[in-house]
Phi, psi and omega in degrees: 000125166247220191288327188308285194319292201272034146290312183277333180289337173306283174315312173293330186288300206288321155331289184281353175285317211284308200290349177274323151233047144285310184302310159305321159295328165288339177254359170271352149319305179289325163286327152317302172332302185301328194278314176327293182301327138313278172330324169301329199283330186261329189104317194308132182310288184298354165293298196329321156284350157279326168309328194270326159332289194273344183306313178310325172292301157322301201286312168308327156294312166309320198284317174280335151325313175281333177301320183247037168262328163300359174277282202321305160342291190293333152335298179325269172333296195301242132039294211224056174284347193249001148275320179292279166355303186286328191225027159290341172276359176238342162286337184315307195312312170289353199249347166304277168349308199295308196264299194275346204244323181291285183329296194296315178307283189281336148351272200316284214278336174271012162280324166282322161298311160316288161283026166272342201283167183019028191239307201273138167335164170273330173273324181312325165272239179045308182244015162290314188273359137316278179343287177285344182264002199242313168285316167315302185280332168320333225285284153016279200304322194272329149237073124272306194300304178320316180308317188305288207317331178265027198245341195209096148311140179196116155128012191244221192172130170262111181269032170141081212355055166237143167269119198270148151331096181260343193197111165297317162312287209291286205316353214232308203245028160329125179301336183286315179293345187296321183273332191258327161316299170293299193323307178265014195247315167298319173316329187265325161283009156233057094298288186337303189291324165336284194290297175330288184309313178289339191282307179313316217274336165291336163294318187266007153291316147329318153188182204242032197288153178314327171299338178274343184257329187276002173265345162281318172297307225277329149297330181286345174269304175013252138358269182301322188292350165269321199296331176300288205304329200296296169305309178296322186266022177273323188279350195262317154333290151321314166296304191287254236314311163330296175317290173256349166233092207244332180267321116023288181290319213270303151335280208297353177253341195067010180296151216231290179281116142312141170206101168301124209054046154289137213262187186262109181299101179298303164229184164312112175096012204223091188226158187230110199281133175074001193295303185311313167311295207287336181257001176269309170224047176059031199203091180321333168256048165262183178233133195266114191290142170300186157296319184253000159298303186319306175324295162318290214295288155015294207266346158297310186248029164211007157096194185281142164153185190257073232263008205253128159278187200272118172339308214270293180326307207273340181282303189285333175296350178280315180275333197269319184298290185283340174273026164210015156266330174312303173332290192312301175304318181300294174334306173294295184313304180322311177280331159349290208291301187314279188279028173306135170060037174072016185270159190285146166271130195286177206281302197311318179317310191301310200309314178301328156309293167319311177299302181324342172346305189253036168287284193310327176291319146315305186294279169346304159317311191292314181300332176268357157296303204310304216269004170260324180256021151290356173258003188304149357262069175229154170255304178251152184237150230029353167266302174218127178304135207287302249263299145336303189280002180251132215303127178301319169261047172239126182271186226246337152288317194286305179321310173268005186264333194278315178306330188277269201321301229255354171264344169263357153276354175263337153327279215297317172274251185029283191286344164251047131285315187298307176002276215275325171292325176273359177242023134299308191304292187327299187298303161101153184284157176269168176281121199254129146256157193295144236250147159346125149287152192296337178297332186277012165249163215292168160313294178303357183247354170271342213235000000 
């Protein structure tokens, strides 16, 4: 093992710890909202009180989500200078976009939203926590796009080996980001929904008030209505991978062989003949290319080396990404059905929430396995090799002394974070009265 391999372990550890509460902020952002937004419209006590219940729960999760996003920068520097080198004249741009105009945007406003209750007008508060659920996805697209860029390039020029920007417009609307924004931002909204249910459904073995069954239903449509977005742009995906990442797909399938009408492997031994064509390239007879025709090819045009990433990570992180993303979406359609014409969600059901908990979470893990280290071994694919990307002067101790600190400081949030979420939970919302009308406060305090 040298400094490259624990470099990639680096980057990879902390990279999916951090990435475990993106999704949730971005789709419980959004849900707050939704409750907030009930509440304006109706009035009704228990939204106010659900709003302010999961907002906390939103807010605990921002906060370790920002904490440990500020590591992958410095990574950047440490680690990985001669990637930072290569794609710094094209990453400034979506990553600027990210940081002054998406961050500050949800920052700000959920800083007015927090010390906003009873200070702020109601629609004016209202429209702080749009304002921030609406930057957590900005913020989500511009590195998505910049992530699309290294999987499919576009808009650049390589100058003096570095890659220069020629078009900003083609890097935002690169087609691998156009499939990968919704797929993971739907992707976010069934954690969320995920996270939604187990919480309802652990209130509701407890009792049976209504806030907790209208907070499950508005999770269970969630839920299935991402589980739709999910799907279509999983399949828009699959193609631009045909297209553009051939090898990538052809791992994730275990293909071996170019082959015409190749079928799709549900597990080892378990193939749906012609299926893998048809969702690759709409057509039951194309041909899909193997690992090791591709491989052949590769090494005819970028020379010698080893172009297959690894078979096993990338074939089960593919099953593992849709049978427990599948799940997640069945489940919700199951209570859908359950709870048609206003009927209580039955108890084994609540119980199945709970358990189902980390299913969404897993899959997202797994979706974020599939698509890096299916572009492996490029950092940028055809430009620059991982192997390539890494600080030239750093050893294989300084490298392993920062991996041993960053993983017992992400233990350490790891356990407060559960902490701190689950005796929120425990605890259950508090008794809200009804908030002020904004007219009636004082100026200084409106303003």
């Amino acid at each position: 093992m040298d400094a490259l391999d624990l470099a990639r372990w680096q980057f990879g550890v902390t990279t999916v710890y951090h990435f475990l509460f993106v999704p949730l902020t971005i789709g419980l952002g959004v849900f707050v909202a939704g409750l907030q937004t009930a509440w304006h419209r109706t009035g009704k006590e228990h939204y106010l009180r659900l709003t302010k219940f999961f907002g906390k729960l939103f807010l605990i999760n921002f906060a370790m989500g920002v904490v440990t996003g500020i590591v992958q920068e410095f990574q950047f520097g440490m680690n990985w200078s001669e990637y930072s080198t290569f794609v710094g004249d094209v990453f400034g741009a979506p990553l600027a976009l990210e940081a002054l105009l998406a961050f500050f945007m949800e920052s700000t406003f959920l800083g007015l939203w927090i010390f906003g209750w009873d200070r702020l007008p109601k629609r004016v508060h209202l429209a702080c926590i749009w304002a921030a659920a609406i930057g957590s996805n900005l913020s989500a697209y511009f590195i998505l796009a910049a992530n699309a860029w290294m999987k499919h390039p576009v808009g650049y020029e390589v100058v003096d080996g570095r890659a220069r920007m020629t078009d900003l417009w083609a890097v935002l609307t690169n087609s691998t980001a156009l499939a990968q924004v919704p797929h993971v931002i739907g992707a976010a909204f069934i954690v969320a929904g995920g996270f939604v249910l187990a919480v309802s459904g652990y209130w509701l073995l407890r009792t049976k008030a209504d806030m907790w069954r209208g907070a499950a239903r508005a999770a269970l449509v969630m839920t299935a209505l991402a589980g739709v977005v999910v799907a279509g742009s999983g399949d828009v995906s699959g193609k631009l991978a045909h297209e553009q990442q051939p090898m990538k797909l052809a791992a994730a399938e275990g293909l071996e062989r170019d082959t015409a009408g190749a079928g799709f492997t549900v597990v080892p031994g378990v193939e749906i003949p012609k299926l893998l064509s048809f969702l690759s390239a709409g057509d039951f007879d194309a041909t899909v290319q193997g690992t090791e025709d591709l491989q052949r090819r590769y090494e005819e045009r970028f020379g010698p080396g080893d172009y297959r990433p690894d078979p096993v990570v990338v074939f089960w992180s593919y099953r593992v990404m849709i049978g427990f993303g599948l799940a997640t979406v069945g489940l919700s359609v199951l209570g859908l059905w359950l709870t048609r014409r206003r009927r209580d969600l039955p108890p084994w059901l609540a119980r199945l929430f709970v358990l189902a908990l980390p299913l969404p979470l897993l899959a997202v893990t797994a979706g974020w396995l599939l698509s890096e280290i299916g572009r492996q071994p490029w950092t940028v694919t055809g430009e620059l090799l991982t192997a390539a990307s890494v600080s030239p002067g750093v050893s294989l101790t300084e490298v392993a002394v920062s991996l041993t600190i960053f993983t017992l400081l992400y233990g350490g949030l790891a356990v407060a974070e559960a902490v701190l979420l689950t005796r929120h939970v425990r605890k259950g919302p508090e008794e809200s009265e009804p908030a002020p009308a904004a007219e009636k406060l004082e100026p200084s305090l409106m303003y």
